[in-house]
C-alpha positions as CSV (number, residue, x, y, z in Angstrom):
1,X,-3.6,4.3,21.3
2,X,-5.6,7.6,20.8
3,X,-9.5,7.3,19.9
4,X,-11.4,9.2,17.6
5,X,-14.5,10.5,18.0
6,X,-17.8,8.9,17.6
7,X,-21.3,10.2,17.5
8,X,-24.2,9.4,19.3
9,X,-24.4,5.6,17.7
10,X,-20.5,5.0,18.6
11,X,-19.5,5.4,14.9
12,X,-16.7,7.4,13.8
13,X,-17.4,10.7,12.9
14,X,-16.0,11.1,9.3
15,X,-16.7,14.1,6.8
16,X,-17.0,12.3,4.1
17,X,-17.5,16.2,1.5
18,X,-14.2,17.4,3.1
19,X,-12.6,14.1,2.6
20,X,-14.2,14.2,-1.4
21,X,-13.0,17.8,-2.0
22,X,-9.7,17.4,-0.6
23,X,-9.2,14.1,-2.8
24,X,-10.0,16.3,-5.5
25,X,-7.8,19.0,-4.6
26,X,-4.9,16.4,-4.6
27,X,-5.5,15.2,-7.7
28,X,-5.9,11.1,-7.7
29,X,-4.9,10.8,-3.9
30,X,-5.6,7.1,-3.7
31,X,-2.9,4.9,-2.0
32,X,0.4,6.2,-0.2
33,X,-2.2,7.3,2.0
34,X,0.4,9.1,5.1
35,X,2.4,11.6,2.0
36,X,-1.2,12.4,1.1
37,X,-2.6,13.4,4.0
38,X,0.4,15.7,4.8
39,X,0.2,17.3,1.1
40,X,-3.7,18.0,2.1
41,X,-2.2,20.1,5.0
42,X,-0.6,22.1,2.2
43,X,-4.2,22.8,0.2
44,X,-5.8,26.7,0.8
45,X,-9.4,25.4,2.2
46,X,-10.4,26.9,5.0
47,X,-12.5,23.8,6.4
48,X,-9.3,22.4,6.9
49,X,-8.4,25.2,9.6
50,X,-6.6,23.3,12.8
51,X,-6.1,20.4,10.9
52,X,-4.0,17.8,12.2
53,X,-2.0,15.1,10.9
54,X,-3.0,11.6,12.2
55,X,-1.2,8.5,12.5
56,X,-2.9,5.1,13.5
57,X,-4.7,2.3,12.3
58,X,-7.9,1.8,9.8
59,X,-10.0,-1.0,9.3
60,X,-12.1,-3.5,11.7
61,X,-10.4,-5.7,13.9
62,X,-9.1,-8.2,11.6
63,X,-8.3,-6.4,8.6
64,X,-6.6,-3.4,10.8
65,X,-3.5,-1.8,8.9
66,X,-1.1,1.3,9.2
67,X,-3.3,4.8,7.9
68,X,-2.9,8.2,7.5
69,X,-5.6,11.0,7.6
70,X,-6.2,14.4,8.9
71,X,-8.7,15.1,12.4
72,X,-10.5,18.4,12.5
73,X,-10.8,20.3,15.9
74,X,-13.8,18.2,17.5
75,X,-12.3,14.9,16.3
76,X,-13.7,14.8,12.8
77,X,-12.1,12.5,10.3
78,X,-10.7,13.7,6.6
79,X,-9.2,11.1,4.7
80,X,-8.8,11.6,0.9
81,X,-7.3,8.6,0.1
82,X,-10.0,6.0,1.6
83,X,-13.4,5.8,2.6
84,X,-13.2,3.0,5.6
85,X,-15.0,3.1,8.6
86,X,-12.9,2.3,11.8
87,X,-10.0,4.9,12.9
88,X,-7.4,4.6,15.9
89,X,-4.8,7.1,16.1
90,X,-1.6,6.4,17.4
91,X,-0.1,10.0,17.3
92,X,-1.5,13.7,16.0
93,X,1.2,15.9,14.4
94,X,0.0,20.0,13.9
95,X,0.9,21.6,10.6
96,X,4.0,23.6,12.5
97,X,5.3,20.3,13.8
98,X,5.1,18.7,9.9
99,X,6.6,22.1,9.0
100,X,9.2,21.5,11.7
101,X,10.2,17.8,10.1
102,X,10.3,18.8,7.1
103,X,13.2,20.9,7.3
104,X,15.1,18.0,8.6
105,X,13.4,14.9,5.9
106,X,10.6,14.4,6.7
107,X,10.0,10.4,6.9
108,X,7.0,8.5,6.6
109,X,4.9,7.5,8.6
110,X,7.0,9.5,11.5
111,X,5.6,6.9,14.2
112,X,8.3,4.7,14.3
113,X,6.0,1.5,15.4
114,X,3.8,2.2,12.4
115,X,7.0,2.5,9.9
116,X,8.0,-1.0,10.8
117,X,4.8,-2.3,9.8
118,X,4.8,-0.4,6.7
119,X,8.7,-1.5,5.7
120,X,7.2,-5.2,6.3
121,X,4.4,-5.1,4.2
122,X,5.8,-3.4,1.0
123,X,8.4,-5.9,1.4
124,X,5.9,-8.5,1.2
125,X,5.1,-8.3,-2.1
């Protein structure tokens, strides 16, 4: 697994405006949190410049499940869907390469480890 960044105190570095305005830009973004993070790619703000799409885990130790976000250059953190606190990426995907997929069906999440996970869960309940 990939890390994220941290600051100076070892916490994740997370833009919590961006994350706000981009939640509003999608409209009520909350859950189905990997399609959202791929629309935001979509979204004219130019904070959003060199975004990538990020697959991984959220949550503490314990609670960790499958996540989707976006990373700025520098390793910030823009989700629009949640506000957690712990991040680790399993894969980055650039606009082109979502762009790419999408011409072919683009499935979600693309990480294959991650969509087993997520198959289990929602068949859980």
């Amino acid at each position: 697994m990939h890390s994220v960044r941290k600051d100076s105190a070892g916490e994740t570095v997370i833009d919590r405006d961006l994350s706000a305005l981009v939640a509003h830009g999608l409209g009520d973004p909350r859950g189905e949190c990997f399609r959202h993070s791929v629309a935001a790619l979509d979204l004219e703000i130019q904070e959003l410049e060199g975004a990538v799409y990020v697959e991984g885990y959220a949550g503490e130790d314990v609670t960790r499940f499958p996540h989707g976000w976006l990373e700025l250059p520098g390793g910030r953190i823009v989700d629009p869907t949640m506000r957690l606190s712990a991040y680790r990426a399993v894969a980055r995907f650039s606009r082109e390469e979502i762009r790419r997929r999408r011409r072919f069906g683009l499935e979600l999440p693309i990480t294959e480890t991650l969509r087993v996970r997520v198959t289990r869960r929602d068949d859980s309940r």
